[in-house]
Backbone bond lengths (Angstrom), bond angles and torsions (degrees), N, CA, C in turn:
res aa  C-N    CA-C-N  psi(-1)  N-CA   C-N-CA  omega(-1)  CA-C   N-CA-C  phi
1 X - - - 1.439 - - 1.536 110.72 -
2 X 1.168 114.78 -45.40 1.716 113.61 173.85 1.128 112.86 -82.29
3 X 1.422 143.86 17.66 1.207 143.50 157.05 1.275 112.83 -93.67
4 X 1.439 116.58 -39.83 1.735 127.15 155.47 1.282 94.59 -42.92
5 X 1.694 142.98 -88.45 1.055 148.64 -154.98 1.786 123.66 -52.97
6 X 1.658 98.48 -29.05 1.538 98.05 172.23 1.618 96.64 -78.14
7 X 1.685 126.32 -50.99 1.603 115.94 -169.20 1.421 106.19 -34.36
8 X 1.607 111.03 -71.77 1.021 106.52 161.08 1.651 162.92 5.74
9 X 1.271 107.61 -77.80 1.576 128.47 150.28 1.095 112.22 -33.37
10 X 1.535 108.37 -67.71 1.701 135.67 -162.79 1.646 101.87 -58.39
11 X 1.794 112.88 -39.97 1.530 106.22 -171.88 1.753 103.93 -72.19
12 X 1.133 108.28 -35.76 1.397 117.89 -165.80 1.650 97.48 -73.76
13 X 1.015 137.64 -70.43 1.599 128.83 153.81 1.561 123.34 10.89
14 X 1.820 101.47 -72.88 1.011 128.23 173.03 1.554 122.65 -54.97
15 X 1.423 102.65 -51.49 1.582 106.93 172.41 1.523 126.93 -66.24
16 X 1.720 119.10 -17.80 1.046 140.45 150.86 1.341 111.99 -47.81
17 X 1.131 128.91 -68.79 1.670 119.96 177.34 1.228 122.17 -82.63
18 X 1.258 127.01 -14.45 1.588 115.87 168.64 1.501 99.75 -70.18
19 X 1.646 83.50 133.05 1.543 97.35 149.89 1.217 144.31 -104.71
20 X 1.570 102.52 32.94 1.190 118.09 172.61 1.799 126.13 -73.48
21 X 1.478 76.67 -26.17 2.253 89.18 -170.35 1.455 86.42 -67.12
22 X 1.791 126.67 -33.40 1.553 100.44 -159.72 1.487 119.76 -90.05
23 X 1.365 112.19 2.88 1.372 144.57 162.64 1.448 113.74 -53.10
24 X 1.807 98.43 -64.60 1.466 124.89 156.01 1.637 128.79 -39.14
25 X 1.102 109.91 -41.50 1.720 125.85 -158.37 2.159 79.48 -96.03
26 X 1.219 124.35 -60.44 1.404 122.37 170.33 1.826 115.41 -27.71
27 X 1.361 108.17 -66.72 1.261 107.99 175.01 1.167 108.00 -52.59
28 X 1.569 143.19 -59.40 1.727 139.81 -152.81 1.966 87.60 -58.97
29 X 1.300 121.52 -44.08 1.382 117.74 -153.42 1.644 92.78 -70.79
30 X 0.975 128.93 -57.31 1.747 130.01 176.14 1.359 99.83 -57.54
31 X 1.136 140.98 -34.17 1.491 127.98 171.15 1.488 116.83 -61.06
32 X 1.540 112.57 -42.22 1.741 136.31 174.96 1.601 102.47 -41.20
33 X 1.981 99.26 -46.19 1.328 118.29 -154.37 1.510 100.83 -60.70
34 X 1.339 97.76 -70.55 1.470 122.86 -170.14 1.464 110.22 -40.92
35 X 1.663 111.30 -60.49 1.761 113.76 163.57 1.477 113.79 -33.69
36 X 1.251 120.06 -43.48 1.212 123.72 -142.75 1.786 85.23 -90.93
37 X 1.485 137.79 -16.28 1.431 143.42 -140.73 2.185 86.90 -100.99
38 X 1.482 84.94 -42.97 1.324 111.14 -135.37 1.976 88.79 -76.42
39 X 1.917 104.24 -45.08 1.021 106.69 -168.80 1.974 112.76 -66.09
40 X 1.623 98.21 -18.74 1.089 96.53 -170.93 1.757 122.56 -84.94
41 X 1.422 82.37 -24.84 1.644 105.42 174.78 1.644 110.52 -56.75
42 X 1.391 114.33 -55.90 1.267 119.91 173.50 1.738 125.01 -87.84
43 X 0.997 106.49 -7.51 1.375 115.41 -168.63 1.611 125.45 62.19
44 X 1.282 106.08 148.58 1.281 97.37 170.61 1.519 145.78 -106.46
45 X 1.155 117.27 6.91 1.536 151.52 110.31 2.244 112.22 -10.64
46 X 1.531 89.05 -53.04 1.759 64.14 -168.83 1.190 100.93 103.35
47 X 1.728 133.91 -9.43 1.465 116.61 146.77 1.340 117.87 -128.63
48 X 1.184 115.19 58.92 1.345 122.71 175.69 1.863 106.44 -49.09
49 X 1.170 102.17 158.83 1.852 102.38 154.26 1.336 112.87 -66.80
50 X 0.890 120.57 -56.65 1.660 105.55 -169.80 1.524 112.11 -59.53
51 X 1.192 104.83 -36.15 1.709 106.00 -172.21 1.727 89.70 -95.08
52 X 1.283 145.98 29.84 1.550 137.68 113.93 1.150 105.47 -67.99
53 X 0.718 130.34 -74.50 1.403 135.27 -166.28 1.678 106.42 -27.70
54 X 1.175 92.78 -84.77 1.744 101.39 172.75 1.097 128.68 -26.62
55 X 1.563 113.51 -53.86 1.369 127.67 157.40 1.244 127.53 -49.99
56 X 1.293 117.76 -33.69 1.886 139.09 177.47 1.768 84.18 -58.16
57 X 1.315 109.64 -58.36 1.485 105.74 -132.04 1.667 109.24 -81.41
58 X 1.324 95.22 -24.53 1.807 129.23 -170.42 1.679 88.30 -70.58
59 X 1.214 137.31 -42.62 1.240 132.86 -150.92 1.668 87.73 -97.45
60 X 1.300 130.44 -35.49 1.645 128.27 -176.23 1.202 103.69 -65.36
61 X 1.458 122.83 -41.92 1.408 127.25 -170.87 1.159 107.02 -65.38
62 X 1.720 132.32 -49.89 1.194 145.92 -151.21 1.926 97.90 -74.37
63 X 1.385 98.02 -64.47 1.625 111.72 168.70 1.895 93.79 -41.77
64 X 1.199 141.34 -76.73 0.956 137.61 -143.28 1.786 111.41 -62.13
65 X 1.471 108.82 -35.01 1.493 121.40 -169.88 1.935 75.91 -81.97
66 X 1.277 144.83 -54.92 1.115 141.25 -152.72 1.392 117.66 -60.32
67 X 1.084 110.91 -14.34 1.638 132.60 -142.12 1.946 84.48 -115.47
68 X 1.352 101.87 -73.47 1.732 108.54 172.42 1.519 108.94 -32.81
69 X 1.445 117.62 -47.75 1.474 101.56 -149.57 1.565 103.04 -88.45
């Protein structure tokens, strides 16, 4: 049990001075960002503008190949 408890200590120590986690914790916030870019772009509802749009355009195309064949 106190060999669990020194690994332990020792990782948390360790994770204290790397500065890698804050490297780490940087990326999650630009990931937050991007969700947050992405959710707004499309909405979250299900009628965003962009996803009208898409939908506008998906249905011209579809009519248009429909129309050809």
């Amino acid at each position: 049990m106190l060999n669990c408890y020194i690994k332990t200590t020792e990782a948390l120590k360790q994770l204290r001075t790397d500065s890698n986690g804050v490297v780490s914790f940087e990326y999650v916030i630009v990931a937050a960002c991007i969700v947050g870019a992405v959710a707004a772009a499309f909405g979250t509802t299900g009628a965003g503008g962009i996803q009208a749009a898409l939908t506008a355009a998906i249905t011209k195309i579809t009519a248009a190949v429909t129309a050809a064949a």
